[in-house]
ROFILO-532389 format. One line per 8 residues: their letters; for each residue x, y, z of C-alpha. Coordinates in steps of 0.5 Angstrom, whole numbers. Layout:
BEGIN
A	X,Y,Z; ...;
This chain:
BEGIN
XXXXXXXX	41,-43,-34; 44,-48,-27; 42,-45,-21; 45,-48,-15; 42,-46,-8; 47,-46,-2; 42,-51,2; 41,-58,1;
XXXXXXXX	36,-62,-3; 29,-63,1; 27,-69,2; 19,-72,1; 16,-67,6; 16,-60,4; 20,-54,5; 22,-48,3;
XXXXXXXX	28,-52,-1; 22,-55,-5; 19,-48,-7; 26,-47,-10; 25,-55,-13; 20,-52,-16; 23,-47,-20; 26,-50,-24;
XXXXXXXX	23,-51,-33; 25,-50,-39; 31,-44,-38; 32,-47,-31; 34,-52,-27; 36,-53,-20; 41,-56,-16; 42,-56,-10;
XXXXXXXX	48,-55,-4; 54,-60,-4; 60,-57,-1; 65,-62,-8; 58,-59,-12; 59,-51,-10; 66,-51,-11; 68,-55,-16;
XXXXXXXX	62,-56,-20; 59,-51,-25; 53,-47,-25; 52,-40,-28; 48,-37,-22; 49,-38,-14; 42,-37,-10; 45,-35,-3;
XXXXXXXX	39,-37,3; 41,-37,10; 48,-35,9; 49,-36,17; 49,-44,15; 56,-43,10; 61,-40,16; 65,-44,19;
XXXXXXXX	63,-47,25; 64,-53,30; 71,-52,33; 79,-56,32; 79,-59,25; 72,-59,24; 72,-51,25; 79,-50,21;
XXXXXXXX	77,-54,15; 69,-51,15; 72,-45,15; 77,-46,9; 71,-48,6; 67,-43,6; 73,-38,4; 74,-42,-2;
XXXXXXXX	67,-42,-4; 67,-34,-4; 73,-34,-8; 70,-39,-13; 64,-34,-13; 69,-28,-15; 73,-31,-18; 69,-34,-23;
XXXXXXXX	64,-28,-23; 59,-32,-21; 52,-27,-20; 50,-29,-14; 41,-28,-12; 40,-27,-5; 34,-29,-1; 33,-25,6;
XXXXXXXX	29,-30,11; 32,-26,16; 35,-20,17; 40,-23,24; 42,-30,25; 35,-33,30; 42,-36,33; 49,-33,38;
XXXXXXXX	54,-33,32; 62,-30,34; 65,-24,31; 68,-28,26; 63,-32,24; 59,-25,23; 64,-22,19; 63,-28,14;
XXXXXXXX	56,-28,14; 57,-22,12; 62,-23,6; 57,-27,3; 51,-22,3; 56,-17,1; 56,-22,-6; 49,-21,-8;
XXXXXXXX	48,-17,-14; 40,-18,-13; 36,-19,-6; 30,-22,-6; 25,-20,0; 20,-25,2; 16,-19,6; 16,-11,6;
XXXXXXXX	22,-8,8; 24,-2,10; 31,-2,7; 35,-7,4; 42,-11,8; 47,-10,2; 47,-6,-3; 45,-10,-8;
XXXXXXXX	37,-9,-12; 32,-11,-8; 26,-15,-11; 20,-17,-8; 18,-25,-9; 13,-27,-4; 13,-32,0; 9,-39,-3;
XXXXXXXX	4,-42,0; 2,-48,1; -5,-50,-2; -1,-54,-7; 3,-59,-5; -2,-60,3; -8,-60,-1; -7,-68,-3;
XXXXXXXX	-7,-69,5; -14,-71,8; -17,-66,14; -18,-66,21; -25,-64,24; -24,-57,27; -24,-57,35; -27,-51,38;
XXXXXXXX	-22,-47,43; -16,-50,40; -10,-46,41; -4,-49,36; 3,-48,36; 8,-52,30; 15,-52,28; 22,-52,31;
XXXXXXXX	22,-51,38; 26,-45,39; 28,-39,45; 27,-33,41; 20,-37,38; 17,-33,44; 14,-41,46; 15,-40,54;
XXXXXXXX	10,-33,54; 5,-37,50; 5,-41,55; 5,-36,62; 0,-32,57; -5,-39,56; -4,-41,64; -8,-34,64;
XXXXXXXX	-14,-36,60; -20,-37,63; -25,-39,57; -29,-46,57; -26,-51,52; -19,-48,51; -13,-51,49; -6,-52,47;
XXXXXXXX	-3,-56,43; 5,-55,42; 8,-60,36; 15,-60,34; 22,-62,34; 26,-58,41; 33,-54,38; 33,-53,46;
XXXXXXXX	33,-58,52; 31,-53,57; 25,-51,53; 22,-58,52; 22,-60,59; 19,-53,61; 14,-55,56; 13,-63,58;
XXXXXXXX	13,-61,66; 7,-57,65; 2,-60,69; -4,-56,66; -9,-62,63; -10,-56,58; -3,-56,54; -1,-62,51;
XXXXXXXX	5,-64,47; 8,-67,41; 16,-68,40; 19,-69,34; 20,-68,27; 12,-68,24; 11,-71,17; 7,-66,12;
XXXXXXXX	1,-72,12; 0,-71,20; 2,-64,20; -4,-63,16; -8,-67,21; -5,-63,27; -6,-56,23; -14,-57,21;
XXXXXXXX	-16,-58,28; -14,-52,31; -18,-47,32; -13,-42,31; -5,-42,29; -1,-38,36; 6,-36,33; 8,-31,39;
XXXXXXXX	14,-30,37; 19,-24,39; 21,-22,33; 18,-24,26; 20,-23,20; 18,-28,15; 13,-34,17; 13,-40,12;
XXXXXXXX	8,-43,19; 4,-37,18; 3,-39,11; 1,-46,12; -3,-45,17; -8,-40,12; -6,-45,6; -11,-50,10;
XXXXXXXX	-16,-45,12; -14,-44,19; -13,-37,22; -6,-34,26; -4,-29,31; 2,-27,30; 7,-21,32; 4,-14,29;
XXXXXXXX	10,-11,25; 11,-9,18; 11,-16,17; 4,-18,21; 1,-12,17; 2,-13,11; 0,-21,11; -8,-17,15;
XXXXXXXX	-8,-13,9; -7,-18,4; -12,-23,6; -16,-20,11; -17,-19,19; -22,-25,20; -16,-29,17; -10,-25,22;
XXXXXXXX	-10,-22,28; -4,-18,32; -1,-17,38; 3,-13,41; 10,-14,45; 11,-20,49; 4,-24,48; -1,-23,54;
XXXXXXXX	-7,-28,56; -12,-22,54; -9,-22,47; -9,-30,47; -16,-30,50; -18,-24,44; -16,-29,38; -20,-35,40;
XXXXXXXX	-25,-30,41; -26,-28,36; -24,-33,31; -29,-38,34; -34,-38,29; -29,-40,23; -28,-34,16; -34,-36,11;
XXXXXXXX	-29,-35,5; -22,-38,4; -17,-32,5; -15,-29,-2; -6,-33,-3; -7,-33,-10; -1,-28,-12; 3,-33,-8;
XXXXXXXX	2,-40,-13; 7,-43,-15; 8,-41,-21; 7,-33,-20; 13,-35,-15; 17,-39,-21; 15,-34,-27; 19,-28,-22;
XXXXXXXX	25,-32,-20; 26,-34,-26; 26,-26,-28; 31,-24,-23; 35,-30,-25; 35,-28,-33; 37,-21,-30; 43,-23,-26;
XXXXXXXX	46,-26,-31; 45,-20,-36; 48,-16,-31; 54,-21,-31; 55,-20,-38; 57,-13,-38; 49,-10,-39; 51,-6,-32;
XXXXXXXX	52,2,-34; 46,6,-35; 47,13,-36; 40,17,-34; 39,24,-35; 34,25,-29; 33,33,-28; 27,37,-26;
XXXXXXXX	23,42,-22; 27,42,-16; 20,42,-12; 15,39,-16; 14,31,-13; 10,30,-20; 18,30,-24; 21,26,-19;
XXXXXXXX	17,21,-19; 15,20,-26; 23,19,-26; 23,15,-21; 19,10,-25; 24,12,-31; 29,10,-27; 26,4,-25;
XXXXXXXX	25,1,-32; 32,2,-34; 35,-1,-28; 33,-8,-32; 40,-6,-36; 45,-5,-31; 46,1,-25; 45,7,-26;
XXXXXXXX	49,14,-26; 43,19,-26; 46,26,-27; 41,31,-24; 45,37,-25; 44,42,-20; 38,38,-16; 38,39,-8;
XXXXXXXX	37,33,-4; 30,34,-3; 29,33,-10; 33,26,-12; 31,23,-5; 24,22,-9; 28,18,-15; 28,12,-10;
XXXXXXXX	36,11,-12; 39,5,-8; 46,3,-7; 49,1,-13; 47,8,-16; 51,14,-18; 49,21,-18; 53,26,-23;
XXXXXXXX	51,34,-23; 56,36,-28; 54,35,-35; 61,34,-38; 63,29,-32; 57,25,-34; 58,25,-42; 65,24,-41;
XXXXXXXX	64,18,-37; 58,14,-41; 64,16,-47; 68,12,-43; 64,7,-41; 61,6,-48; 69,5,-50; 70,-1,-45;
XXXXXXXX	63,-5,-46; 56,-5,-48; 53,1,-45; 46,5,-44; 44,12,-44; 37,14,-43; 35,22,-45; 29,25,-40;
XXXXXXXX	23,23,-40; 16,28,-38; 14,34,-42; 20,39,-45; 20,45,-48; 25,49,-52; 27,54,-49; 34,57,-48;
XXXXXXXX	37,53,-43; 35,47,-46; 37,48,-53; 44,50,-49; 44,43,-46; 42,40,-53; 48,43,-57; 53,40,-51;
XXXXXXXX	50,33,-51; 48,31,-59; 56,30,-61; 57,27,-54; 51,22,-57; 54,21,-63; 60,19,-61; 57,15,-56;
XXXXXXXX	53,11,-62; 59,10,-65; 63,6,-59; 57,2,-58; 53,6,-54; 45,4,-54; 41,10,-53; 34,10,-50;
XXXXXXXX	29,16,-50; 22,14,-47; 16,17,-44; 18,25,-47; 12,29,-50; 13,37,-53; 7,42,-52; 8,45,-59;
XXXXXXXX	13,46,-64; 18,52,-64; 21,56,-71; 28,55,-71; 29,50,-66; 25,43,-67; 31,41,-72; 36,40,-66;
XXXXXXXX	31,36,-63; 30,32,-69; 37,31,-70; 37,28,-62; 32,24,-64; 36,20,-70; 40,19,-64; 37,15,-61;
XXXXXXXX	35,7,-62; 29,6,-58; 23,12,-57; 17,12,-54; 12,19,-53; 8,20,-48; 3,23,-53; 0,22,-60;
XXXXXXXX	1,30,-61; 9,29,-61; 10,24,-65; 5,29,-70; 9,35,-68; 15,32,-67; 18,26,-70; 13,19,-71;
XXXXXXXX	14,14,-66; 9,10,-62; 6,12,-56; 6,10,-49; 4,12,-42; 6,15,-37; 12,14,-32; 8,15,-27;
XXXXXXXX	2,11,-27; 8,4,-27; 9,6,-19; 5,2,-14; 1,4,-11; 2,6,-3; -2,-1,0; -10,-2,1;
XXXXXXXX	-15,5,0; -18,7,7; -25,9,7; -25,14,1; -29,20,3; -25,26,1; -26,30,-5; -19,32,-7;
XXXXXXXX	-17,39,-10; -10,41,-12; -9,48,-17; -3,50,-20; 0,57,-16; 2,60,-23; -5,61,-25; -11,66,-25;
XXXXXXXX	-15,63,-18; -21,60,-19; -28,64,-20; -33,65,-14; -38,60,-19; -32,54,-20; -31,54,-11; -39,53,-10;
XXXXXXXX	-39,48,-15; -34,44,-12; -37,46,-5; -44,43,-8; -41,37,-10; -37,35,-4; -43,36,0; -49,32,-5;
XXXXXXXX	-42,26,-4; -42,27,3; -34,28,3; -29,32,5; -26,38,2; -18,36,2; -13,41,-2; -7,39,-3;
XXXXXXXX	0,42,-5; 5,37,-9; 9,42,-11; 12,47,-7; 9,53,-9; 3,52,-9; 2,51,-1; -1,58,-1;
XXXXXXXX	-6,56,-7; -7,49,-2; -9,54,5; -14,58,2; -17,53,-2; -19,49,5; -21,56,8; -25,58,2;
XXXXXXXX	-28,51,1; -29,49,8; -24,43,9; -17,42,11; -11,43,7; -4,39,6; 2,43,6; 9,42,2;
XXXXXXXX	13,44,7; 21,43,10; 21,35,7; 24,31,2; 20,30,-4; 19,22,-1; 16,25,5; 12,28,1;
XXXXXXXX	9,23,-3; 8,18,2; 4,24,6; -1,25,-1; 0,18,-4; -4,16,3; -9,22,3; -10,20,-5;
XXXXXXXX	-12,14,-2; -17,16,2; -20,21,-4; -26,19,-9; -25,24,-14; -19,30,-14; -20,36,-19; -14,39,-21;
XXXXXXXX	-10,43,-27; -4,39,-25; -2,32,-30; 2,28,-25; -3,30,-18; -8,27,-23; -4,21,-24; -1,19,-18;
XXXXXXXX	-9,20,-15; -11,16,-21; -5,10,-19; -8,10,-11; -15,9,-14; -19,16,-14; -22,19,-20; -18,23,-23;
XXXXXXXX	-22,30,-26; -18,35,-30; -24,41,-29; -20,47,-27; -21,52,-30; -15,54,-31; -12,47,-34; -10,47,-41;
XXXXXXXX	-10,43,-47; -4,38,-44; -9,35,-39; -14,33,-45; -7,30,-49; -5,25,-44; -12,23,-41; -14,22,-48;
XXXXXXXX	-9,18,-50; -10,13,-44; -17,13,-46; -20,17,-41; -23,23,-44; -28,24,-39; -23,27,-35; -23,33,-39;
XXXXXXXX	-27,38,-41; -27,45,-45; -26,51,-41; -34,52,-42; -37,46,-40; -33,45,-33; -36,48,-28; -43,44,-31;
XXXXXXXX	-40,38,-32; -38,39,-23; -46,40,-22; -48,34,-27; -44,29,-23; -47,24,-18; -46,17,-13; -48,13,-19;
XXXXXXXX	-44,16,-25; -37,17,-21; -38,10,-19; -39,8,-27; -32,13,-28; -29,9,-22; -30,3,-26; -27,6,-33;
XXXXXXXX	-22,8,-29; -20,3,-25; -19,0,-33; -15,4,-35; -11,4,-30; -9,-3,-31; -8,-3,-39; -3,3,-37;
XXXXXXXX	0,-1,-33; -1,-7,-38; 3,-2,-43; 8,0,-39; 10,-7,-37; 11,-9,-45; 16,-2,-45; 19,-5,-39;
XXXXXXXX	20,-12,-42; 22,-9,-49; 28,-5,-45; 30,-12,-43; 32,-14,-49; 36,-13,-54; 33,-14,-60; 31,-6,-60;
XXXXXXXX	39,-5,-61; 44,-3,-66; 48,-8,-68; 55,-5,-66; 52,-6,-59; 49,-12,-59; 55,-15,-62; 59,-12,-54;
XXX	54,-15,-51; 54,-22,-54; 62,-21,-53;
């Protein structure tokens, strides 16, 4: 596939253009921006950076002729149905545009049928799929360039000169500094004349200068000999300077954001400090205090080699151009408890895994907005809550061209509703398949077989062309086919755990409250572990269960209360992030703690043999226990044993993740389906 990049060839110094050089292999080659190339020319995929740089922009003939320009290469897109990838540097234009030249900037955004997110971001610009690919860093192509000595005190600031760059509060902020040795260095090319005669008439002996656009040889020499890299800008979103200065072992201060925090948190505070609001002498002072003795190990930057960034480009690029081929409506069945977290977010990494093969039209039948909130879907994603409306349109869909229809995943029983529901969706189903449609029926388990009813369930599984149980005892009961993990576990996790010292408990609200000898084992143990007690209600219904629970076992409770099921996740994803252990009969309280790093243990009293069944299959059978051996297995635990399940655990987790990743990649493909929709797709 040709990729053509809306910004110029990089020349021999290295910038982020040479990244995107550098994606280039086997099933992909790079090019790069010539305005005859980009519309003219021919490639299947637009990578769209900086799109401030393609609007018109000069005045007269110059003006009216960039402009055509710009116009035409927006039709070239749409008319030819080139997919268009767009990586976000920037959230707003660092410079004053008009209102004209806005609308435009915003017509190429609204092109994009993947975003790329160089940084966590709270939302997305358009309504394309967000993706994050960090940032490279810089360890590669700067290794080759000899060192300088590190200069004590040495405060440097590097890169385009810029008002919004924050450049005039470093320097009021360093006139303030009152530290032996320090010093400030400022090397750039100035964007503003203003802002490089304020810094070249300083008359601070301290502060020195260098003007000009530095090759990468003495822009290495210029970095490692400073103490310490100041980026004190007024906004950041993302830093490629940041990334240079950690690529050659020298720590930052930089603005404390979403941003700024993300990056402590992957290498470390010794490597990144914060300030806040405008930069101050005591912040400034602060950071070369406490980075005068350099970090003793290198900061961690290894999720950003050149390779990672190459390998997850070209997956993005490989789904955008999936999607251009018609691979865009996926008809998910998304339904569940209205007030049980636990079912929204195994959907949610259902949901996730199908986006691979287009859009969604979820059908959540009755739901509240509570409980879709906690599906994470976006922009281009659709809800339906009326069964035959949604059969009706995957008909269609599947009519037109390649279509997907997912049935539910997560544990089913047959009752009466749901049989209702079966009889009304297998004709639709086998009218589907005959049109082309591919149906896809991943994650689902059943407890047990029921007389008079399994058939129906058969007959749906005949209809489906790629099935995944979520247990062996299914595929035995049920119909045969492999197993794979939990939805669940393929979320990641909410960040870095804080110090783990909570011992978790969540019971159901619909079983017998636990004994007077089960309570004591627990107080017991979280007191032979030094933790505290935390009850937490990740259904709705068992807030109750959760409040006397903390009161009976001397901790504090975590409500379920008038929140989203998203409010509600991140609050337990961050209290399971502080827990060592958690002990519940609830399955998804157990993985979702297990997904954030705690020690998940199904010794409730009133658990069943569901727990035993999908903690078996993930290899953990430690995390059960027979009903008689609970209590003794609560007082037999200890520092150095829960430390050895902490380690299995952790292991586990990662083979799930493992075998959720070949589920994902399998969903991708196409060699799974049959061959009248595999025939619509290469059409």
């Amino acid at each position: 596939m040709r990729v053509l990049h809306s910004m110029r060839r990089p020349d021999a110094e290295t910038k982020y253009a040479t990244h995107m050089a550098a994606v280039a292999g086997d099933d992909v080659e790079v090019a790069f921006f010539t305005w005859p190339r980009a519309i003219l020319g021919r490639y299947d995929l637009f990578h769209l950076h900086w799109p401030e740089a393609l609007v018109g922009h000069g005045r007269g003939v110059r003006l009216l002729a960039s402009t055509l320009l710009s116009r035409l290469l927006r039709l070239r897109l749409r008319l030819a149905r080139v997919p268009v990838v767009y990586t976000l540097h920037n959230r707003e234009p660092h410079e004053a545009m008009s209102p004209r030249q806005l609308r435009d900037r915003r017509a190429f955004e609204r092109l994009a049928a993947i975003e790329i997110h160089l940084v966590p971001e709270p939302d997305r610009v358009t309504a394309a799929e967000a993706v994050a690919i960090p940032h490279g860093s810089y360890v590669e192509p700067h290794g080759a360039h000899p060192r300088s000595e590190r200069v004590p005190g040495r405060a440097l600031f590097f890169g385009l000169i810029r008002p919004y760059k924050g450049i005039e509060e470093l320097l009021d902020a360093f006139a303030a500094v009152d530290e032996d040795g320090a010093t400030l260095r400022l090397v750039g090319k100035p964007m503003d004349p203003a802002l490089a005669d304020a810094i070249a008439q300083q008359d601070d002996a301290r502060i020195s200068h260098r003007f000009g656009f530095i090759p990468d040889r003495e822009l290495v020499a210029e970095v490692t000999a400073a103490q310490l890299v100041v980026l004190p800008y007024r906004r950041l979103h993302s830093s490629g300077a940041a990334l240079v200065a950690l690529s050659l072992g020298r720590p930052v201060l930089i603005p404390d954001s979403v941003t700024g925090r993300a990056l402590r948190d992957e290498v470390g505070s010794d490597w990144v400090q914060l300030f806040e609001g405008p930069l101050t002498a005591a912040a400034l002072a602060g950071a070369l205090a406490a980075t005068r003795t350099p970090p003793a190990d290198a900061p961690d930057l290894s999720a950003r080699t050149w390779r990672a960034v190459r390998e997850a480009h070209a997956r993005v690029y490989r789904r955008a151009l999936d999607r251009r081929s018609g691979r865009g409506a996926v008809f998910a069945w998304l339904t569940g408890q209205d007030d049980n977290l636990g079912d929204s977010a195994l959907r949610r990494g259902y949901a996730d895994a199908l986006r691979a093969r287009g859009d969604l039209v979820a059908y959540v039948a009755d739901a509240s907005y509570a409980y879709v909130s906690g599906l994470g879907l976006g922009r281009a994603d659709r809800v339906s809550t009326n069964l035959g409306a949604w059969l009706g349109e995957a008909l269609a869909a599947a009519r037109r061209g390649p279509a997907t229809l997912a049935i539910n995943a997560g544990e089913f029983t047959f009752s009466g509703r749901y049989t209702l529901q079966m009889l009304r969706i297998l004709p639709a189903l086998w009218r589907f398949r005959r049109r082309g449609g591919a149906v896809v029926w991943l994650g689902a388990a059943v407890p047990g077989p029921r007389r008079g009813r399994t058939w129906l369930f058969h007959r749906l599984f005949r209809c489906a062309d790629l099935v995944r149980w979520r247990d062996a005892r299914t595929s035995e009961v049920f119909a045969p086919a492999p197993a794979m993990p939990d939805w669940a576990l393929a979320l990641e996790p909410s960040g870095p755990s804080a110090a783990r010292g909570a011992l978790g408990v969540s019971l159901r609200f619909d079983r017998p409250y636990p004994s007077q000898a089960w309570l004591s084992a627990v107080r017991e143990l979280a007191a032979r572990l030094d933790l505290e007690v935390v009850a937490v209600a990740q259904v709705a219904r068992d807030t109750e269960y959760a409040l006397r629970l903390a009161a009976d076992l001397g901790g504090r409770a975590v409500e379920f209360g008038e929140v989203t099921h998203a409010e509600q996740e991140a609050v337990l994803r961050g209290e399971y992030a502080a827990m060592r252990l958690i002990l519940s009969d609830r399955l998804h309280a157990l993985l979702i703690a297990l997904s954030e790093g705690a020690v998940p243990l199904g010794l409730a009293e009133a658990a069943t043999d569901k727990l035993a069944r999908h903690f078996d299959a993930l290899g953990m059978p430690w995390a059960t226990a027979s009903a008689s051996e609970r209590i003794t297995r609560l007082a037999a635990l200890d520092d150095a044993s829960l430390s050895q399940l902490a380690d299995d655990a952790a292991r586990r987790l990662g083979d799930a993740r493992g075998e959720l990743d070949a589920v994902r990649t399998l969903l991708a493909g196409d060699q799974w389906l049959p061959e009248a929709a595999r025939a619509k797709t290469r059409a």
